[in-house]
C-alpha positions as CSV (number, residue, x, y, z in Angstrom):
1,X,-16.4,34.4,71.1
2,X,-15.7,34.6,74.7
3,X,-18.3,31.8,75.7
4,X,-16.4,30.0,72.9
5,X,-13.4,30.0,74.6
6,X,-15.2,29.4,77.9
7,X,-16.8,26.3,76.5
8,X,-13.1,24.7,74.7
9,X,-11.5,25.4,78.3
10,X,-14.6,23.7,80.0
11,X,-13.7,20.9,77.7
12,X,-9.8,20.8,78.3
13,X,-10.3,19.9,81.6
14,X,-7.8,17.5,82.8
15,X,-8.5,13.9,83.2
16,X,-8.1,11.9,86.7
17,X,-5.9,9.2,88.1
18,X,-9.1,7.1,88.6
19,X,-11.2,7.6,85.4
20,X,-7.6,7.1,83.0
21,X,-6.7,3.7,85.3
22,X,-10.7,3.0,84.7
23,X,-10.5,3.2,81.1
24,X,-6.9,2.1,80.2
25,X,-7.6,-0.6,82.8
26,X,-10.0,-2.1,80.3
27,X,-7.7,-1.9,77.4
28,X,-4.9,-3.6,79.1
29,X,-7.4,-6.2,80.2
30,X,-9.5,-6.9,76.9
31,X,-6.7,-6.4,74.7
32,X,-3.0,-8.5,74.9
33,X,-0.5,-7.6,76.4
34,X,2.5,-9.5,78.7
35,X,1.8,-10.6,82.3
36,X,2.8,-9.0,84.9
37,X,2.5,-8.9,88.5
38,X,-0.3,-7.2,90.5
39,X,1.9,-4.7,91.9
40,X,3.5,-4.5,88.7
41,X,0.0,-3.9,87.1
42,X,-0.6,-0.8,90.0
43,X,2.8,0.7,88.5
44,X,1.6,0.1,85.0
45,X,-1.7,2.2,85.6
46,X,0.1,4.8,87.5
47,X,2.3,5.2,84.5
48,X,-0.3,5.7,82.0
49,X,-2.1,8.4,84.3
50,X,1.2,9.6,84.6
51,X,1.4,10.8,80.7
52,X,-2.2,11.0,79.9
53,X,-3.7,13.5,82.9
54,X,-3.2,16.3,80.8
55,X,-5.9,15.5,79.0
56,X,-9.3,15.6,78.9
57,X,-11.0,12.4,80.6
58,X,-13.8,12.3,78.0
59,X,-11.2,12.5,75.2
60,X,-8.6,9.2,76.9
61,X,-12.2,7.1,77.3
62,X,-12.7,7.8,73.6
63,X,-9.2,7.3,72.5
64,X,-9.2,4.1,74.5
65,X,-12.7,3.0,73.4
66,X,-11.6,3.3,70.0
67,X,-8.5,1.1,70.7
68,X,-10.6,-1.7,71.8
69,X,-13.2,-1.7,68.7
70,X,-10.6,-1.9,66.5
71,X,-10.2,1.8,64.8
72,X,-7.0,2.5,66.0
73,X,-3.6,0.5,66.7
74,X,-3.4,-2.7,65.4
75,X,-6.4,-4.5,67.1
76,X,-4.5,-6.9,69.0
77,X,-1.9,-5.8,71.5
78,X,-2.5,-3.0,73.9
79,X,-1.2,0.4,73.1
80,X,1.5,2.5,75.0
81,X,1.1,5.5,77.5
82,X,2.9,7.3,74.4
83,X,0.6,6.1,71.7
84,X,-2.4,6.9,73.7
85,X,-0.9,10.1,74.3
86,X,-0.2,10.7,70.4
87,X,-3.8,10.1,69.7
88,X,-5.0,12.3,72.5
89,X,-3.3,15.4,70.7
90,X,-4.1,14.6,67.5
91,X,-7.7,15.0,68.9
92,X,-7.5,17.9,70.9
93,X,-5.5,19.8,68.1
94,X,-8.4,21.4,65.7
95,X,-9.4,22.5,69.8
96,X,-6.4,24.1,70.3
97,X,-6.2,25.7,67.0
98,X,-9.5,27.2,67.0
99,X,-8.9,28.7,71.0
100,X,-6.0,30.4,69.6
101,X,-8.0,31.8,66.7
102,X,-10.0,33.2,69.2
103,X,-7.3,34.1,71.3
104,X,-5.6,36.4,68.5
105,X,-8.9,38.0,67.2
106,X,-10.2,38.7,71.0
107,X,-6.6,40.4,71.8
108,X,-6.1,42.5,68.4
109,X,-5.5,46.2,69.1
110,X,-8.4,48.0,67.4
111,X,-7.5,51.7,65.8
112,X,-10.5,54.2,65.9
113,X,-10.3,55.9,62.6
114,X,-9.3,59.7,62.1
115,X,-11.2,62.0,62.5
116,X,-11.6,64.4,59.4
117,X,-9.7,67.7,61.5
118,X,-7.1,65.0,62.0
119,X,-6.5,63.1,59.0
120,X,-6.1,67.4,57.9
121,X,-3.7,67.8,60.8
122,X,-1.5,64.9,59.7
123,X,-1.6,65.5,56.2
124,X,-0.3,69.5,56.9
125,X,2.6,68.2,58.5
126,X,3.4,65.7,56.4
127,X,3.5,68.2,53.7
128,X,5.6,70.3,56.0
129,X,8.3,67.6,56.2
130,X,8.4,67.0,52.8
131,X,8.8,70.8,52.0
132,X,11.4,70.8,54.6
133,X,13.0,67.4,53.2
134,X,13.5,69.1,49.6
135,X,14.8,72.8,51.3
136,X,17.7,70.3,52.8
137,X,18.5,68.4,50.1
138,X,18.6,71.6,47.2
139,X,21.1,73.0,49.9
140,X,23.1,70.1,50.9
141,X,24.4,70.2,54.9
142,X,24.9,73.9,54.8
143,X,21.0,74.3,54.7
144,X,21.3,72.7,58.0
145,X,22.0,76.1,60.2
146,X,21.8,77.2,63.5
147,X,20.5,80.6,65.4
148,X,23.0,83.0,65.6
149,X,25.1,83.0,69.1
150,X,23.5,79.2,70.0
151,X,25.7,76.6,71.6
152,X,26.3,74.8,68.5
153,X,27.6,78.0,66.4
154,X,30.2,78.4,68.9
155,X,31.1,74.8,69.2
156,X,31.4,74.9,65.2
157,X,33.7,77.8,65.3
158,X,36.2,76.4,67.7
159,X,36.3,73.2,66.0
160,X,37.4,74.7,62.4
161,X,39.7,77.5,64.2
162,X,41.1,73.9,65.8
163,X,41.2,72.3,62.1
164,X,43.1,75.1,60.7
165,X,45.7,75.5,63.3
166,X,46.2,71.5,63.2
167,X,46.3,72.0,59.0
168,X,49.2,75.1,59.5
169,X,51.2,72.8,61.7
170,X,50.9,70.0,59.4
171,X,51.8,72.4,56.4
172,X,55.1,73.5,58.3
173,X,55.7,69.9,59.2
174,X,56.3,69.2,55.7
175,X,57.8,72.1,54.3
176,X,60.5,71.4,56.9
177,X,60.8,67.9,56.2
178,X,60.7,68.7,52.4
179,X,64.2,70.9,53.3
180,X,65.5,68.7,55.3
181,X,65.6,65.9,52.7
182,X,66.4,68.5,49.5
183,X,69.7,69.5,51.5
C-alpha cells in the first residue's frame, strides 16, 4: 500500500510554467479565440500556468489534447484557465480518493487482542462494579459511607450541626413573627 501511495504522489507532481504554456499554447493557437496582442498573449499564458501548476503536467497535456480533438468543450472556442482547471480535478479525483483510502487504512490504530488472563482480569472487575452498582442502589446514598474519623465524616457532621442550628433559628423566627401578628 505504501508503494501505492508512493506511486499516486510520483504522479501528482506539479506541472511547469513551460510545459502548461507548451500545451495550452496549442489550444489557444488551433482552436478560436479573440486576438490579442503579443504581450497580451505572454499575460494570457502566464495566467493559465497561473491556475493549472497545481497539477500534474501529464494530466493538463491530456486535458488540453482532449480539448483540441473534440471530446471536451464545445469544439470550437478555446477553453478558460477555469475550465481547464475543472477538468483537471475531475481527473485527478478517483487519485485523490483512493490515496486517502490508503491514507486511513495505513494510519488505523490496531488493538492486539486480550490475552485470556486478561479478558479474566477485566471480566472480575466488571463483575465487581456491578456487585458494587446494586449494593448502592438497594441502599440508596446512605450505602455511600465513609471510614470512621476520615476528613469527610467530620466535614458531614459540622455541616448538619450547621443545618440544625440554621433550622432552630428559622423555627424561632416564625414562632415570633406568628405572635407578633396574633397580638
Amino acid at each position: 500500500m505504501k508503494a501505492r501511495v508512493c506511486e499516486i504522489d510520483s504522479g501528482l507532481t506539479r506541472a511547469s510554467e513551460a510545459s502548461i504554456r507548451r500545451a495550452v499554447g496549442l489550444v489557444k493557437g488551433l482552436m478560436a479565440s479573440p486576438s490579442v496582442a503579443e504581450t497580451t498573449v505572454d499575460e494570457i499564458l502566464s495566467g493559465y500556468a497561473l491556475v493549472l501548476t497545481p497539477y500534474p503536467q501529464a494530466v493538463v497535456e491530456d486535458i488540453c489534447a482532449r480539448y483540441l480533438d473534440g471530446r471536451l468543450g464545445n469544439r470550437v472556442y478555446a477553453p478558460t484557465p477555469a475550465e481547464i482547471a475543472h477538468e483537471c480535478r475531475e481527473m485527478l479525483a478517483p487519485f485523490y480518493a483512493e490515496r486517502a483510502r490508503i491514507a486511513l487504512i495505513l494510519d488505523a490504530e490496531v488493538y492486539a487482542t486480550p490475552s485470556p488472563a486478561e479478558q479474566a482480569e477485566v471480566q472480575a472487575a466488571y463483575l465487581r462494579f456491578v456487585a458494587d452498582t446494586n449494593q448502592r442502589a438497594k441502599g440508596g446514598f446512605a450505602a455511600v459511607k465513609e471510614g470512621e474519623g476520615s476528613a469527610a465524616q467530620a466535614d458531614r457532621a459540622a455541616a448538619n450541626a450547621h443545618l440544625s442550628d440554621l433550622e432552630a433559628r428559622r423555627a424561632k423566627r416564625e414562632g415570633e413573627m406568628k405572635k407578633e401578628t396574633a397580638a
